[in-house]
C-alpha positions, -999 to +999 in steps of 0.1 A: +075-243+264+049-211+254+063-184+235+073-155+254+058-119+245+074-099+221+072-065+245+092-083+271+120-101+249+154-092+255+167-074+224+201-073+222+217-064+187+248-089+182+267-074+153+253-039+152+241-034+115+236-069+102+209-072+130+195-038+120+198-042+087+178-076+093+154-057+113+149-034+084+146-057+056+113-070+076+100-039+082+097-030+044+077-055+040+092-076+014+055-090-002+048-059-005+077-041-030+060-050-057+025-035-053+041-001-053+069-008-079+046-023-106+023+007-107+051+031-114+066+011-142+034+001-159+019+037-159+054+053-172+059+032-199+020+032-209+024+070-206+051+068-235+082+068-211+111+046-220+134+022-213+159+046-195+172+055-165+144+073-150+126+041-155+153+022-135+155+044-109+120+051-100+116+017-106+137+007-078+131+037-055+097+026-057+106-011-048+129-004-020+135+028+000+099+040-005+084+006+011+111+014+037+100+047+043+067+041+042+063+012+065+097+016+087+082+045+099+045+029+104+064+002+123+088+027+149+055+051+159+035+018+161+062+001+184+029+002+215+002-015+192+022-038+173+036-052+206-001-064+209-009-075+174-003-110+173+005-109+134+030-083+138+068-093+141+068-114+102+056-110+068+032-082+076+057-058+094+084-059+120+082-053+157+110-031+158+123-026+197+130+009+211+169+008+201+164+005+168+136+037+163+163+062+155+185+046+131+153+029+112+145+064+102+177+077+094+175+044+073+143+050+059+143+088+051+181+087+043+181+059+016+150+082-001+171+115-006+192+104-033+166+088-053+142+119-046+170+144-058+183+126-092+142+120-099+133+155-093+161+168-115+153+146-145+117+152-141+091+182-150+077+198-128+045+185-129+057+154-113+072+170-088+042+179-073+031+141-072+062+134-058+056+156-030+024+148-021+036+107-023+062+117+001+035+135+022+014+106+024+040+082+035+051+104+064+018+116+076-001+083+080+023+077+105+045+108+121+030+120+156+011+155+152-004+142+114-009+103+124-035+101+095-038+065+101-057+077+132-084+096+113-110+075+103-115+074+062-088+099+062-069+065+071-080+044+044-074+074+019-039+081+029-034+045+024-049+042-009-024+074-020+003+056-008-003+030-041-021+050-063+005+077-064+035+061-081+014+050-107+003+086-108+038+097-110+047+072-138+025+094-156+042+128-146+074+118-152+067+108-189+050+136-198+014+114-204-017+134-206-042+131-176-073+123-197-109+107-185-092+070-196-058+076-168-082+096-139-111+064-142-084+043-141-066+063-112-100+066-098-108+028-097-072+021-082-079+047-054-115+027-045-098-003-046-073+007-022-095+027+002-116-007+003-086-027+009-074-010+036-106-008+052-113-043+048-075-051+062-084-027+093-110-049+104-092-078+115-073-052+139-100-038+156-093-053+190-059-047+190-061-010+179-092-005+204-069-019+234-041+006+222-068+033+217-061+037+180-089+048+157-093+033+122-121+035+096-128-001+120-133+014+153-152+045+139-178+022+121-176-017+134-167-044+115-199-050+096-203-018+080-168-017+076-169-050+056-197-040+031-184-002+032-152-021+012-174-044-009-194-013-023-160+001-027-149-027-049-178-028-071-176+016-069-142+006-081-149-019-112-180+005-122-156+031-127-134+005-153-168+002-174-154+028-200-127+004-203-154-021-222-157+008-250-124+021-253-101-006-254-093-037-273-085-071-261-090-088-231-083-049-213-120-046-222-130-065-190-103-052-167-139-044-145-141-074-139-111-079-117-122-064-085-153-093-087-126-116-065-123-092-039-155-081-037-166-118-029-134-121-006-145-095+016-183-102+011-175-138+024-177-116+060-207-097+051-221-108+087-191-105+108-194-085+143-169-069+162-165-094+189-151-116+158-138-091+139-104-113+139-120-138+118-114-117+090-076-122+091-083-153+067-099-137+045-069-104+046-045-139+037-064-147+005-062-110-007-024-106-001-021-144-027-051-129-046-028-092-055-008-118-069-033-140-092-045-107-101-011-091-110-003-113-134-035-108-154-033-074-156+006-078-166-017-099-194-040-071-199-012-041-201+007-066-225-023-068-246-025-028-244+013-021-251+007-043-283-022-021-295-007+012-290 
């Protein structure tokens, strides 16, 4: 028996909201809460935040409804690719059928208001600004009329903002001062994610060609799209160097840490379009590696927190 295509499944919704709320569980892509939670928290309480209830709560806003928000609303205006993408419809993102469009972004946009009004109110207003322009981010890589995820580099750095910004707003929220140490540090998170995403978009080039989608992929090819995201990398652990001066501890070779995937995606250094989709093993080791790599620097900002 052969699988049947997921545009021409029957999807019928036994149950109303436990199959929605199933539907929606997938699209915030589970793997991925902690990649935008962990930021927030670390740069907060590095920025001399506490152990309060702004913590908490951005905490969890950033683990839940902002992963919803962000990729519940990628998946509903991506419904006519995804359909195509054979790695859609799991781990990496739900195919989520024409019935459920609406209420996944009453969902998504919903669960974020009362999180976004209790975070504003207890915050200065220099993080409100971040805030925003998170928010912004979110909904313009994806909503029709923006669709930044269409315009290539403008793709990969609306992505990276997508990360880089909660750790950014950590740092509003408690007050911390923006010196050169936080913006090479911001800096080197924003390569790292522009290259990651670039390197991710490879392995989608055929499907997003078929669907006539553009990426930083399309626009360039898969082989200067691979080493684009290596230079990126090593852009990103050049920019760490300072790092090797100013702190103390194993955080003085945090530059170090973007070696791994910088040999991840050089592994492809060769790769053409017309096996573009070879890449996708390599896009499986990065999503164990942010894990490896996650719990070294929980190591390093241990060793930090112990220093201040």
């Amino acid at each position: 028996m052969t699988a049947e295509p997921i545009a021409s499944r029957p999807w019928r919704l036994p149950g109303g909201l436990p199959r929605l709320a199933q539907a929606l569980l997938i699209s915030s892509r589970p793997l991925s809460w902690v990649n935008t939670a962990y930021p927030f928290a670390a740069a907060y309480l590095l920025a001399g935040g506490g152990a309060d209830w702004r913590l908490v709560l951005g905490t969890v806003f950033f683990l839940v409804p902002y992963n919803l928000a962000m990729y519940g609303t990628n998946d509903v205006f991506d419904y006519a690719s995804d359909v195509l993408n054979p790695r859609k419809g799991g781990a990496e993102g739900a195919v989520l059928p024409p019935p459920l469009h609406r209420p996944a972004l009453w969902a998504a946009w919903g669960g974020c208001v009362p999180f976004v009004v209790a975070l504003v109110a207890g915050g200065p207003p220099a993080s409100w600004a971040v805030l925003a322009v998170s928010l912004f981010a979110v909904a313009a890589y994806s909503v029709p009329g923006l669709r930044f995820k269409e315009r290539p580099v403008l793709d990969s750095a609306t992505s990276s903002t997508h990360f880089v910004s909660p750790a950014a707003y950590g740092l509003a929220l408690a007050g911390g001062e923006a010196g050169p140490l936080a913006l090479a540090i911001l800096g080197a998170f924003f390569l790292w994610g522009m290259a990651s995403h670039a390197f991710g978009a490879v392995q989608d080039i055929g499907p997003d060609r078929e669907a006539g989608i553009g990426s930083i992929a399309t626009l360039f090819g898969a082989r200067p799209t691979v080493r684009l995201a290596v230079l990126a990398y090593l852009a990103a652990g050049a920019l760490l160097l300072p790092l090797a001066g100013a702190a103390t501890g194993p955080a003085r070779f945090a530059a170090i840490l973007v070696l791994p995937y910088a040999a991840n995606a050089g592994a492809f250094w060769a790769v053409t379009d017309d096996d573009a989709g070879a890449t996708r093993a390599g896009w499986r080791r990065f999503l164990w590696l942010n894990y490896v790599t996650g719990f070294v620097v929980t190591l390093l900002l241990i060793s930090v927190w112990m220093h201040l």
